[in-house]
BAZASE-840144 format. One line per 5 residues: number of its first residue (from 0); their letters; for each residue x negated, y negated, z of C-alpha. Coordinates in steps of 0.001 Angstrom, whole numbers. Layout:
<rs>
NUM> a> X:Y:Z | ...
</rs>
This chain:
<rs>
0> xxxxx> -62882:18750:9816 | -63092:17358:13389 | -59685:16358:14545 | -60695:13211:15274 | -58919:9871:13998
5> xxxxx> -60308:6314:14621 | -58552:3038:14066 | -58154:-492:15748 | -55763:-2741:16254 | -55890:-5829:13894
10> xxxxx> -56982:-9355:14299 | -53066:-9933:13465 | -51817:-8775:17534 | -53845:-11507:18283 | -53962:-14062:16169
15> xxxxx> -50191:-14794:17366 | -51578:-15599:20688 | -52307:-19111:21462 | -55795:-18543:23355 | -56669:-21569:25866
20> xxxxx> -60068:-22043:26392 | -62304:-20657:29303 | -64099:-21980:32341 | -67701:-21657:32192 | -68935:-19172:34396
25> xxxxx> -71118:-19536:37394 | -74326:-18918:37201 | -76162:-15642:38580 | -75787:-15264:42308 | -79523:-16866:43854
30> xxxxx> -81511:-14198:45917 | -81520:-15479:49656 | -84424:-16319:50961 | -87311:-14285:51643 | -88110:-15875:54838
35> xxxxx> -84678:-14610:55928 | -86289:-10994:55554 | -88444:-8666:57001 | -92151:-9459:55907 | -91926:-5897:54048
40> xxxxx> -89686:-7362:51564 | -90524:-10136:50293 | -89546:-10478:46771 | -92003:-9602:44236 | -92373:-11085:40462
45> xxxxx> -89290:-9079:38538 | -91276:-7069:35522 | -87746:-5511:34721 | -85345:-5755:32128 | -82121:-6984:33699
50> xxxxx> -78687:-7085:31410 | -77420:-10498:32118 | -75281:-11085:29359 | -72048:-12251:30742 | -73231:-13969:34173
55> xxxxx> -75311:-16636:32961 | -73283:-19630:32368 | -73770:-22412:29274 | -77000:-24539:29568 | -78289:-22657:32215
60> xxxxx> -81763:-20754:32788 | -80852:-17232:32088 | -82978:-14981:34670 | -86114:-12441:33892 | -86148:-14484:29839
65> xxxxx> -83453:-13178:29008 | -81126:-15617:26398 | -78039:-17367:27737 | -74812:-16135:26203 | -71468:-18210:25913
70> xxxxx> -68969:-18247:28951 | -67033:-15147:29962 | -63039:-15717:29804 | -61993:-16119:33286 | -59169:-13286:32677
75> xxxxx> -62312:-10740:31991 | -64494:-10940:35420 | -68110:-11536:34863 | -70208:-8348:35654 | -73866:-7506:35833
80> xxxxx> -76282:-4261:35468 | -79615:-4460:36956 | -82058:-1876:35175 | -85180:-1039:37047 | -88099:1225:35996
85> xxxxx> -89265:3848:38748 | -92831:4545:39153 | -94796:7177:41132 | -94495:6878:45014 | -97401:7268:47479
90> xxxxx> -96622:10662:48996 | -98509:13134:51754 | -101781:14578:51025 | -100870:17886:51317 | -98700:17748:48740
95> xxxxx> -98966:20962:46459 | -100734:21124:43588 | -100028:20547:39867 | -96582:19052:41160 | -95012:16325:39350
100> xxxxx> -95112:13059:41364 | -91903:11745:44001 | -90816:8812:41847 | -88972:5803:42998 | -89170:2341:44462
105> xxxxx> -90027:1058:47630 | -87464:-1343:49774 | -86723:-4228:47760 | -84403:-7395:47520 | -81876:-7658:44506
110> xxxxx> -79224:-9376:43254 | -75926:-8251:44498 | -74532:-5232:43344 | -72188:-2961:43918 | -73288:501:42212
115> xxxxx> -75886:2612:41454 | -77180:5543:39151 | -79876:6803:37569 | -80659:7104:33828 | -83334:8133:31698
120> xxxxx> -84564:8284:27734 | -83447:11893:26709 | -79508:12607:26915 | -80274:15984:26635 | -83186:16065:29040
125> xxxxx> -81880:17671:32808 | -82981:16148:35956 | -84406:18911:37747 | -84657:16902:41869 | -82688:15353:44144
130> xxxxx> -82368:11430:43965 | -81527:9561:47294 | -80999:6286:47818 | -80647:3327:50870 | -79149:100:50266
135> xxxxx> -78933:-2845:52357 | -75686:-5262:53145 | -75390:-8071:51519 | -76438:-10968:53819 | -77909:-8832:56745
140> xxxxx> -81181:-6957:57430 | -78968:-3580:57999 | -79846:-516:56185 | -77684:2239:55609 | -78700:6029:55428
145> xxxxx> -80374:7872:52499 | -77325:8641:50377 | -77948:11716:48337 | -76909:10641:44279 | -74611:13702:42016
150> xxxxx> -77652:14639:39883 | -75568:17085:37567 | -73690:14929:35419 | -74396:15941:31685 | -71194:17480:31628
155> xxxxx> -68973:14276:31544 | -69613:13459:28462 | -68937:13150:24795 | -69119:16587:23083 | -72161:17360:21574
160> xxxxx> -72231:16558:17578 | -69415:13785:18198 | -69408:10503:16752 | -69687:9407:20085 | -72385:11031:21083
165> xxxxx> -74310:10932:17711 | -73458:7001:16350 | -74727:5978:20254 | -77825:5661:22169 | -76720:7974:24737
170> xxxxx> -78595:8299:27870 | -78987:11053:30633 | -77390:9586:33506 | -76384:10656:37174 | -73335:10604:38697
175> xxxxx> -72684:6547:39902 | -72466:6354:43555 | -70629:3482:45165 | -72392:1589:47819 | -70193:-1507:48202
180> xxxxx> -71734:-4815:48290 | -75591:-4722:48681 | -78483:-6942:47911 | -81618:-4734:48657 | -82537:-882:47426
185> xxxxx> -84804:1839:48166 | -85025:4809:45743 | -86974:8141:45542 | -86871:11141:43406 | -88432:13932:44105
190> xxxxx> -88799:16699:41629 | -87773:20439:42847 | -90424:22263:44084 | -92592:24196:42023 | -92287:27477:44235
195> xxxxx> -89704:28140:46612 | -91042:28340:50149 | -89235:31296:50779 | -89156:33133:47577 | -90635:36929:47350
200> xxxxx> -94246:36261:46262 | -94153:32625:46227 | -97561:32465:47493 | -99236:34698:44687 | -97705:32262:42233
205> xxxxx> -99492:29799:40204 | -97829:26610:40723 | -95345:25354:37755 | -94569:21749:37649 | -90788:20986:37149
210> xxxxx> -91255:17330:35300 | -88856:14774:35807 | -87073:13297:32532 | -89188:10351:31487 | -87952:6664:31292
215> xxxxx> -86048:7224:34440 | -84295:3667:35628 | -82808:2754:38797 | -78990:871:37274 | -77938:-1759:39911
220> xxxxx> -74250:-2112:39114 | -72317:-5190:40016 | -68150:-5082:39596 | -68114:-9021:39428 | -64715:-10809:40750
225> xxxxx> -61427:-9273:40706 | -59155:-10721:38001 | -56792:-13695:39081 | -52979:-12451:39470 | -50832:-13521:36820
230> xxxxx> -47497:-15561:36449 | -44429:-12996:36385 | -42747:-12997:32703 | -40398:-11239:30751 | -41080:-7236:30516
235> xxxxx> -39410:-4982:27544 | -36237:-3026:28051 | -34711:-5912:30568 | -36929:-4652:33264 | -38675:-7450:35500
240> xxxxx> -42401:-7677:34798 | -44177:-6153:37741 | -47599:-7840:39043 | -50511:-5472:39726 | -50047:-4803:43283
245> xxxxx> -52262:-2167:45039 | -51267:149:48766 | -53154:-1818:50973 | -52792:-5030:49128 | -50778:-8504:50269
250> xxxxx> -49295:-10247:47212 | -51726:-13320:46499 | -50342:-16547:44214 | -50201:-16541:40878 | -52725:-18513:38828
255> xxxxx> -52817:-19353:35337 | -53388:-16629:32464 | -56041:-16841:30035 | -55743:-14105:27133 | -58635:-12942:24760
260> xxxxx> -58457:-11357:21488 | -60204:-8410:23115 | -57559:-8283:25917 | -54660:-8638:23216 | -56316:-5522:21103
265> xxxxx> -56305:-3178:23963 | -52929:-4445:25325 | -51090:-4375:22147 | -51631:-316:22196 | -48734:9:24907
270> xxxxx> -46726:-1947:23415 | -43798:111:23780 | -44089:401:27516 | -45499:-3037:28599 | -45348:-6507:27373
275> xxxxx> -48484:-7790:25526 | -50812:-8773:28784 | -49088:-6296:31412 | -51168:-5699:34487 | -48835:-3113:35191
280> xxxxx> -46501:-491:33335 | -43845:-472:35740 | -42173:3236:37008 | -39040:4743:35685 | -36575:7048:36925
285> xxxxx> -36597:10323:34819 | -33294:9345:33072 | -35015:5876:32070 | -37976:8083:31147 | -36071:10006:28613
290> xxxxx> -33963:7969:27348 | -37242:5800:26344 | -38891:9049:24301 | -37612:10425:20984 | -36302:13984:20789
295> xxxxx> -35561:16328:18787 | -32037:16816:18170 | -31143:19285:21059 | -34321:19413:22658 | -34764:19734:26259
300> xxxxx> -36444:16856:27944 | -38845:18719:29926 | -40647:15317:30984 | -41221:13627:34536 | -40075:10063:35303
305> xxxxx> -42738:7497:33953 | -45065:6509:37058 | -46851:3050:37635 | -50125:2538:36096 | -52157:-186:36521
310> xxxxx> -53136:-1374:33082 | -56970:-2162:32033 | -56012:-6077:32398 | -54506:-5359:36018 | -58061:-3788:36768
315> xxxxx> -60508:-5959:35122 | -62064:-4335:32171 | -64014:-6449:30505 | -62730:-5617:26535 | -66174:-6865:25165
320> xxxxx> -68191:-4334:26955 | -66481:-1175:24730 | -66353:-169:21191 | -63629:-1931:19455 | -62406:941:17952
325> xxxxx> -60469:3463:19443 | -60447:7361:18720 | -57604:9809:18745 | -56955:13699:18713 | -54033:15248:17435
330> xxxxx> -52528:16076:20862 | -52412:16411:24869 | -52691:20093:25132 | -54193:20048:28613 | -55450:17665:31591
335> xxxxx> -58844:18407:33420 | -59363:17004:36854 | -62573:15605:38061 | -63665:13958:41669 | -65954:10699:40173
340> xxxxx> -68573:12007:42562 | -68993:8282:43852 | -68166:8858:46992 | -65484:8048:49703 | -66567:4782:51425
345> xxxxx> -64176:2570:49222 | -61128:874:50222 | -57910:1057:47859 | -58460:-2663:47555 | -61629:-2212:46305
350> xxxxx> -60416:769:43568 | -60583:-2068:40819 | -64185:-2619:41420 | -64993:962:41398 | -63567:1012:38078
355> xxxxx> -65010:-1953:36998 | -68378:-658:38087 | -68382:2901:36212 | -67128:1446:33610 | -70360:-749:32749
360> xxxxx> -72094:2563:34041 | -70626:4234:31871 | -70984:2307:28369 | -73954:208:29336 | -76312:2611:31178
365> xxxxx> -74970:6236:29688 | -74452:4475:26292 | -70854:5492:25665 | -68300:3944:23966 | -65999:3165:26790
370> xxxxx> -65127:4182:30093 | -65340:8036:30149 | -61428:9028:31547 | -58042:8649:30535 | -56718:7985:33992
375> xxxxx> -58268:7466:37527 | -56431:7474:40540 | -57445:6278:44127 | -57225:7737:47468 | -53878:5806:47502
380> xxxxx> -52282:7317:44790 | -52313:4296:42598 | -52587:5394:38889 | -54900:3315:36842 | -55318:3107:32531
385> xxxxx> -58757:4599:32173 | -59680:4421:28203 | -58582:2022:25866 | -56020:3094:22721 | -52858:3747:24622
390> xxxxx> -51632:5603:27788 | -48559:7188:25764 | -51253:8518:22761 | -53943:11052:22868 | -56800:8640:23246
395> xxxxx> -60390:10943:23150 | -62333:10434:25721 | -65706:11387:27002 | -64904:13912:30706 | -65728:17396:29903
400> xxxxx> -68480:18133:28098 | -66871:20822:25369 | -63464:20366:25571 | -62262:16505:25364 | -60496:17656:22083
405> xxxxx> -56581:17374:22499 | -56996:17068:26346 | -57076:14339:28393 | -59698:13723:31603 | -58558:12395:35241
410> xxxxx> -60707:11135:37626 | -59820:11401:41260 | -62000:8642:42915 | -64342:9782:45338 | -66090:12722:46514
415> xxxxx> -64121:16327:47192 | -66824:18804:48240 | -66141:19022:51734 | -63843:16315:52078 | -59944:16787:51535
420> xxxxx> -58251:14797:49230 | -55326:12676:50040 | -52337:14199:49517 | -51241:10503:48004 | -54041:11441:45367
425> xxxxx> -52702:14780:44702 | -48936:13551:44428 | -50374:10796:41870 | -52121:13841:39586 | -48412:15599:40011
430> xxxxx> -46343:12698:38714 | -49085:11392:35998 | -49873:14962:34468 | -45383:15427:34624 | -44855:12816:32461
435> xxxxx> -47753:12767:29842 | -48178:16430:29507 | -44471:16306:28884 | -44808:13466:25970 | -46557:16510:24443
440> xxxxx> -44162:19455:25043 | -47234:21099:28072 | -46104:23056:30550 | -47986:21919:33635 | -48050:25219:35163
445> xxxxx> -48366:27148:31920 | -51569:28093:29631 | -53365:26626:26355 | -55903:28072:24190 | -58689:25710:23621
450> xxxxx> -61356:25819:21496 | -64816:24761:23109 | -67043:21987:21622 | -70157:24074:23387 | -70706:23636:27007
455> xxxxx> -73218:25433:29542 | -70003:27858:29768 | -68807:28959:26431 | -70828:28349:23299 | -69195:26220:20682
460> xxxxx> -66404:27849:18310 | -65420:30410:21483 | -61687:30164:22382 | -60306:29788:25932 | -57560:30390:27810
465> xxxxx> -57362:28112:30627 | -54246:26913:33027 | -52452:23473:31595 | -53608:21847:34713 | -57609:22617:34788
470> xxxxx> -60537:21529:36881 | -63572:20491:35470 | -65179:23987:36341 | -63061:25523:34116 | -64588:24471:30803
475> xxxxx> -68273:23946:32734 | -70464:25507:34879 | -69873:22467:37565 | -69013:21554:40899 | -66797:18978:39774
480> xxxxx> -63387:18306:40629 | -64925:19413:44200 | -64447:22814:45853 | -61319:20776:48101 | -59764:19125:45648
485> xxxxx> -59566:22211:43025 | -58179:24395:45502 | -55037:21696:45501 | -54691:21894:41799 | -52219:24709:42234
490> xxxxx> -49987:22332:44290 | -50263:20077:41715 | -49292:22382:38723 | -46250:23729:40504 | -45050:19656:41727
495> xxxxx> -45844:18343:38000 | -43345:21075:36577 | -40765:20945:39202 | -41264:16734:38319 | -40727:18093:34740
500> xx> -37011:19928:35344 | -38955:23163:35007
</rs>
């Protein structure tokens, strides 16, 4: 029987809550106009299907036909995703033979997003090409480069035969790249190459046609507003309440609070390290740390202090986007680190967005139940809740594609390939994986045996021996964490024991 448990918090957390009623939200953000642009693009009739179901305010004309829906909560920040179908491009004429057509989509205007990715019908369907994109700044006729978009993402994921993966209409998906804000897009994909140019015999070859995965959609992501800071109130254990403060971030006022049932569900799961509605779980020395967890009579307390972690309020999730329920395993035998493979060109500022964006990539694009890892940190070593059910339990979540069983997935942001990460990142992974591997008795610089789910690496039912501490090309045949960032996991396996008293 899969070790799987599911449950939700009842209606009871939050019926105690008195709930004050929220603003209407603004309406969609208005296209400038074309007359503002170059004559190559001008805006044409949208024949997409756009999700606009929590940015079109009461009593107002929802865009594309789609239905209004009632008023976001101003403590959940409205969000979009654009979803555009790709089409065959015009390409050269000496294009070879029997090849499958570059698809894409010219230069266009959009609303403002954020985000992008690109999905298609069949989850299980590969995306043999490369897809680039360019994206222009919102407000200006300036272009940026063709980006090149993480094609091989199948293996974040739910493992195959999972609830998850089964009870869902799960799409194949590429890695999200951030673009910050934007309000026009060009796409192409092109399909590998039938024949290798310089492959033995290529000539003498018949031509083979690699298709590309049908259904393909460009997903225009936007983040919508950062949440409003909150009043400071009591926090648990005599401890002042903390306010969700980032690196580079000057404190701002506090406004009012506004508190959905949604919120209250996925708050209430930490309620014995934050106060119902925490942005933030606030650090604790190592002492503080223990004395907080229940041993075993004479047990040695190999656990690191409790870090900061910025809660899924202090971020922004929007609670009505995810399954209500939330799913458990029986432990936290291991941690696998990943790079999100959206690139560098983020601010720590904006690390809420980011979140906020591959979060709706995540559930509303790739069809998954929630936002795929347990943790994410930032290139500032800020530590953020990444799954809903609890940052002391083993929530399951949906990061590496065969083993997500009794481990738990974090997601460095950007991209680690050729790029170093910051050694505030790395310290982060240290302190996080020190104190919740030790809530589960791990080792961080010791081994587990885990038993795959299936993966491109080990066939389902095969058992593994694999460091505490793992990167994501341990369990899969992957690039991911990066080839810079995994060669700093040892670093991070001998600070997160040494954080431990080991």
């Amino acid at each position: 029987m899969r070790a799987l448990l599911v449950t939700s918090v009842g209606v009871t957390c939050a019926a105690a809550l008195t709930l004050p009623l929220a603003a209407p939200a603004s309406s969609a953000p208005v296209l400038s106009s074309a007359s503002a642009r170059p004559p190559s693009l001008t805006t044409e009739p949208r024949t997409d299907t756009t999700d606009t179901s929590d940015t079109t305010a009461p009593g107002t004309t929802a865009p594309d036909g789609a239905e209004p829906r009632a008023a976001k909560s101003a403590a959940e920040p409205a969000g979009s995703t654009q979803s555009l179908p790709l089409a065959p491009l015009a390409v050269p004429s000496n294009r070879v033979a029997g090849a499958p057509a570059v698809q894409g989509l010219p230069q266009r205007d959009a609303r403002p997003f954020s985000l992008v990715g690109v999905v298609w019908d069949d989850a299980e369907a590969e995306l043999h090409g490369t897809v680039q994109v360019r994206t222009r700044a919102t407000g200006t006729t300036r272009w940026s480069d063709w980006q090149d978009v993480e094609t091989h993402n199948a293996d974040h994921a739910a493992d195959l035969g999972s609830a998850e993966r089964e009870g869902r209409t799960v799409r194949g998906a590429t890695a999200p790249l951030w673009v910050g804000d934007s309000d026009g897009v060009e796409v192409r994909v092109r399909p590998e190459s039938p024949a290798a140019a310089d492959s033995p015999g290529s000539q003498d070859r018949a031509a083979t046609p690699v298709p590309l995965p049908e259904g393909m959609r460009l997903e225009l992501v936007d983040p919508g507003e950062d949440p409003a800071p909150e009043p400071a109130r009591g926090a648990p254990a005599n401890r002042a309440a903390v306010p969700a403060v980032f690196a580079d971030t000057p404190p701002t006022a506090a406004l009012p609070e506004v508190l959905t049932a949604e919120i209250a569900a996925a708050s209430a799961v930490n309620a014995e390290v934050a106060e119902l509605g925490a942005t933030v779980i606030p650090a604790l020395t190592q002492a503080e740390t223990v004395e907080s967890v229940n041993l075993a009579p004479g047990a040695k307390p190999y656990i690191g202090p409790r870090p900061k972690i910025v809660t899924r309020k202090g971020w922004g999730a929007d609670e009505k986007l995810r399954e209500r329920n939330f799913g458990y395993t029986k432990s936290v035998k291991a941690a696998f680190v990943h790079h999100s493979a959206t690139g560098n060109n983020y601010t720590c500022k904006q690390a809420p967005s980011v979140l906020r964006s591959i979060y709706r990539y995540h559930v509303k694009s790739s069809g998954w139940r929630d936002f795929g890892y347990n943790f994410a940190v930032d290139k500032c070593g800020n530590i953020y809740e990444g799954r809903a059910g609890g940052v002391t339990k083993a929530v399951l979540g949906a990061h590496t594609l065969g083993f997500n069983t009794n481990t738990m997935g974090i997601a460095v942001l950007g991209s680690y390939g050729s790029t170093n990460p910051p050694a505030a990142a790395v310290t982060a992974v240290s302190k996080l994986t020190a104190w919740k591997l030790g809530l589960f008795g791990a080792n961080p610089k010791g081994k587990v045996t885990l038993v795959s789910g299936g993966s491109n690496k080990y066939r389902k039912g095969v058992k593994v021996k694999m460091n505490v501490i793992s990167g994501h090309r341990d369990g899969f045949a992957t690039e991911c964490p990066g080839a810079r960032l995994y060669k700093k996991l040892g670093t991070a396996r001998t600070s997160s024991a040494k954080l431990q008293g080991r």
